[in-house]
N, C-alpha and C positions, 0 to 999 in steps of 0.2 A: 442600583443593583436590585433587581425585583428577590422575593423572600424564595421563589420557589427554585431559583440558581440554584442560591446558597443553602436551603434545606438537602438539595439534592445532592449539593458537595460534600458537605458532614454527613450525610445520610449514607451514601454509596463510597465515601474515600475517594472520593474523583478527583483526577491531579488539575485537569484540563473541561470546563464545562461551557457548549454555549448554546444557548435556546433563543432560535427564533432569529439569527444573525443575520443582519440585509447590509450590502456594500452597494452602494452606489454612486457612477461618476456621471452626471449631467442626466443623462437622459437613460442611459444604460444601465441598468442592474445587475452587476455582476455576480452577486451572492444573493441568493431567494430563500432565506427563511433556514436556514441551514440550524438543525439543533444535533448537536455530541457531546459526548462525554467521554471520556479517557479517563480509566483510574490508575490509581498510583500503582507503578510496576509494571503495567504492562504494555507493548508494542500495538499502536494504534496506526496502522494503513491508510490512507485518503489518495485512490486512486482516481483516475481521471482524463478525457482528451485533453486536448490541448484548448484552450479557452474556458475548461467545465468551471472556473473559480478556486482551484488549487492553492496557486499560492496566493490571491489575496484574502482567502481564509487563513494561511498561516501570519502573512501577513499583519491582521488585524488579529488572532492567536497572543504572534510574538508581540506585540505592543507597538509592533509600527504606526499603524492607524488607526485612528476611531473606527469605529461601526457604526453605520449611519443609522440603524437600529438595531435591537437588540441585547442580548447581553453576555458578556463574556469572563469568567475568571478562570486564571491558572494558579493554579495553590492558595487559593481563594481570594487572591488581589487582582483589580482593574489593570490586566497588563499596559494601556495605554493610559489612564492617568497616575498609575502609582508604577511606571516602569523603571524606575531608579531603585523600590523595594526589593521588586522582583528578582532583576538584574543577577543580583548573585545568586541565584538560585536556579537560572536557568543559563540553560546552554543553544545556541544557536549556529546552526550551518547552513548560512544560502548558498545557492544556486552559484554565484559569483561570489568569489573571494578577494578580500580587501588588501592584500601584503605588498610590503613594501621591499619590492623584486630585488634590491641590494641589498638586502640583508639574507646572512645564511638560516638555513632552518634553524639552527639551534641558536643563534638571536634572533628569531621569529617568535622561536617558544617561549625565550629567558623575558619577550618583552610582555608576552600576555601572562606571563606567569606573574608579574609585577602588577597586575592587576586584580589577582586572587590572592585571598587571606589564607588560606590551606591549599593551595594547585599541587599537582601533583610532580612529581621529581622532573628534570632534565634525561635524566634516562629513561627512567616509566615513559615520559610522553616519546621519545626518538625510538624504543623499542614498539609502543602502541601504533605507531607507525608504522611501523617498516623502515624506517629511515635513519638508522642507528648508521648506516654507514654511509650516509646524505647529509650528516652535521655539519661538518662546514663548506657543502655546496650553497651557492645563491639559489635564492627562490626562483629566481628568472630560467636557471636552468633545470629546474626539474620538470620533467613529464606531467601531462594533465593528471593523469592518474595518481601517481604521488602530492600533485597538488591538493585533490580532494582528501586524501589520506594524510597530508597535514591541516587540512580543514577540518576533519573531522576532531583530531585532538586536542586541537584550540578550544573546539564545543565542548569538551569535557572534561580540559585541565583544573577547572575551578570546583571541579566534583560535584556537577550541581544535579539537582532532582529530577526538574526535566529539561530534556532535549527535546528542540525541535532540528529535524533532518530533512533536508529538502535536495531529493536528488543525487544522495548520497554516494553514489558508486561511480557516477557516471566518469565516463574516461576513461574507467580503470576495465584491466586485464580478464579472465576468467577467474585465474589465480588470485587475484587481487581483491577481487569482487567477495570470493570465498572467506577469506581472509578476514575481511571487514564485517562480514555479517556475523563470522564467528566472534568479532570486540563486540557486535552492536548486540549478541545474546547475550555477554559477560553482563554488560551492564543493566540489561533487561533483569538478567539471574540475581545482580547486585541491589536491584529494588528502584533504579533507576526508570521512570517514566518517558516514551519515547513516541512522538509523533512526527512519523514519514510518510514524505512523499516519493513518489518510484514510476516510471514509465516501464519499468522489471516488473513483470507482475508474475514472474517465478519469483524476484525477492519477494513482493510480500508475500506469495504462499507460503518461503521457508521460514519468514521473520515472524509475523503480525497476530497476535493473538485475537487482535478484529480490525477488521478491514472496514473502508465506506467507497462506494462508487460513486465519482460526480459528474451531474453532466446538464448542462447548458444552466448553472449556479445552483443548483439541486441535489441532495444525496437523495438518489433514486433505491440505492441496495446496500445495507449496513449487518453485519455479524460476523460470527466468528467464520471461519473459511468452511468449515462444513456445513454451517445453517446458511450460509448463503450457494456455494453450488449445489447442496441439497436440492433447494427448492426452485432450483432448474434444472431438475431432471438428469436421468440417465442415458446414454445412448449405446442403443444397440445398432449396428451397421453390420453390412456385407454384400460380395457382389452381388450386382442382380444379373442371374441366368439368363442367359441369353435367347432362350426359348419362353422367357415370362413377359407377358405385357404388363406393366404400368398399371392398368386397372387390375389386373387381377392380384395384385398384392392384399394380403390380409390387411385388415385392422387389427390392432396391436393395443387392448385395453382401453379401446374407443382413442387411437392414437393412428393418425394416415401419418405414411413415412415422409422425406424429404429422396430427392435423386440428385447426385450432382457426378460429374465428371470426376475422376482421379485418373490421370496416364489415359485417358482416352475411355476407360471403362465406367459406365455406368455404377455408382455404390448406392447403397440404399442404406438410409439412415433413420430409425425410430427416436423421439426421443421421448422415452418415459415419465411422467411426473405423478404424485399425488402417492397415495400408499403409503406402506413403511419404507421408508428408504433402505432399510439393511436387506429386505427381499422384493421390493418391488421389480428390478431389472431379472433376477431369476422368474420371477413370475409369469414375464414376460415372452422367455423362451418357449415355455410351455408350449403356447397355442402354436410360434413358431413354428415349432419342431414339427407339430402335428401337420401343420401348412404343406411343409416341404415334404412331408413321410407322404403324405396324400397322394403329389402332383411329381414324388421320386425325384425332387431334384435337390443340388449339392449347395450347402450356405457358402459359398467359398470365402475365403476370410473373416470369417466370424467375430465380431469383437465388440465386448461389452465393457464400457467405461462409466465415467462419473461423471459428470458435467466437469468443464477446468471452467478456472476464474476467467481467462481468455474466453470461453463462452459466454459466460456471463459478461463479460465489459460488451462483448460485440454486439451483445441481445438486448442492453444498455440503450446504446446509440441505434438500434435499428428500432425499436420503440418508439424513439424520437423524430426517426427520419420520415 
């Protein structure tokens, strides 16, 4: 364990820290150099396509595998050589779950409860569920959705510090989804440390007090959700008049717009960066305004927003492409 991990755990209260992490299977490198930090309490994001290194960052995180280099501590122990330490201190939900289909949920609960020194009640857990009135169905017969939301409680019957959440929602309802994100902020609120993964990238906007984008083994875009859509700009849009050519569109704060189709009509799209972010997009009107006052024509649908995270993943992968 290099000294500038661990300076940097004690120093910052980091629950989750890793600098410089590389995964590699033969020939492939699936993780390039990957450094984060998570501190204790709060909801840490790791968004992603499909292939970016997701979960075998968590992965090597939860203590599944070494790191072919690098280095990693959670609560300042070697999750893959000291993972018996660790153990009861963290909480884990993959992707796939492990139960044993004849058995009811409430001897699903009763048996990992026998695993924690303090877990939490038979009721607490069937309430934290939703499944207070699912106790004694088989696990075989409950709904995906319910499945994960007894996955989820399993990860945090033993009241442990952090949770790793991997894909937490999926399967589940609108209602259900809502539901869940409201336990996953109790615990957030309770001091609980919480590293998720999501192909929802409306959850991590509700959940994530910092988010990271990955993509082809690389975190490319790492911060809290406003210092990261900040610094992809604003957009201002609206149709374009049907009497305007193309070239004759202003520049927009040394900014040429984009056009793309909507319903058949032509929209025009600015997207603003650089400045203060709290008046840059207003600022921007300005010249507009004069543009259209000039040439007497209408903005017809006017609409000025914030960059979404959805921009930002998309602007992501097209960098790369």
């Amino acid at each position: 364990m290099t000294t500038d991990v661990r300076e940097t755990a004690v120093a910052l209260d980091v629950a989750i820290a890793a600098t410089e992490l590389r995964q590699r299977y033969g020939e492939f490198e699936a993780v390039r150099g990957v450094s984060l930090t998570v501190r204790r309490g709060e909801l840490f994001a790791l968004l992603g396509t499909n292939g970016a290194g997701k979960t075998t960052t968590m992965e090597v995180l939860e203590g599944y595998r070494p790191a072919t280099s690098g280095t990693v501590q959670v609560l300042g122990i070697d999750p893959y050589r000291r993972r018996r330490a660790l153990s009861p201190r963290v909480g884990i939900m993959l992707q796939e779950n492990g139960f044993l289909s004849d058995l009811t949920v409430a001897e699903t609960i009763g048996l990992w409860r026998d695993l924690h020194a303090n877990p939490r009640s038979l009721d607490e857990s069937l309430e934290l569920a939703g499944l207070a009135d699912k106790a004694r169905v088989r696990v075989r017969q409950l709904s995906g959705g319910q499945k994960r939301r007894l996955d989820l409680v399993l990860s945090i019957i033993g009241r442990p510090e952090v949770v790793f959440l991997d894909e937490p929602t999926t399967g589940m309802d609108p209602e259900a989804r809502r539901t869940t994100w409201g336990l996953i902020r109790d615990l957030v609120t309770d001091g609980t440390t919480i590293l998720l993964t999501t192909h929802y990238l409306e959850e991590a906007e509700h959940l994530a007090s910092r988010l990271a984008v990955m993509h082809e083994g690389e975190i490319r875009v790492e911060g809290t959700l406003e210092e990261v859509v900040g610094r992809h700009g604003d957009r201002v849009s609206f149709r374009l008049p049907p009497e305007i050519p193309l070239d004759a569109l202003p520049l927009i704060g040394g900014h040429t717009p984009g056009v793309a189709l909507a319903g058949g009509t032509p929209v025009v799209t600015y997207t603003i960066t650089g400045g203060d972010q709290a008046t840059r997009a207003h600022e921007a009107l300005v010249p507009l305004f004069a543009w259209a006052a000039e040439r007497g024509v209408a903005l017809e649908r006017l609409a000025v927003r914030t960059a979404s995270l959805e921009d930002v993943f998309h602007s992501v992968v097209k960098e790369s492409a």
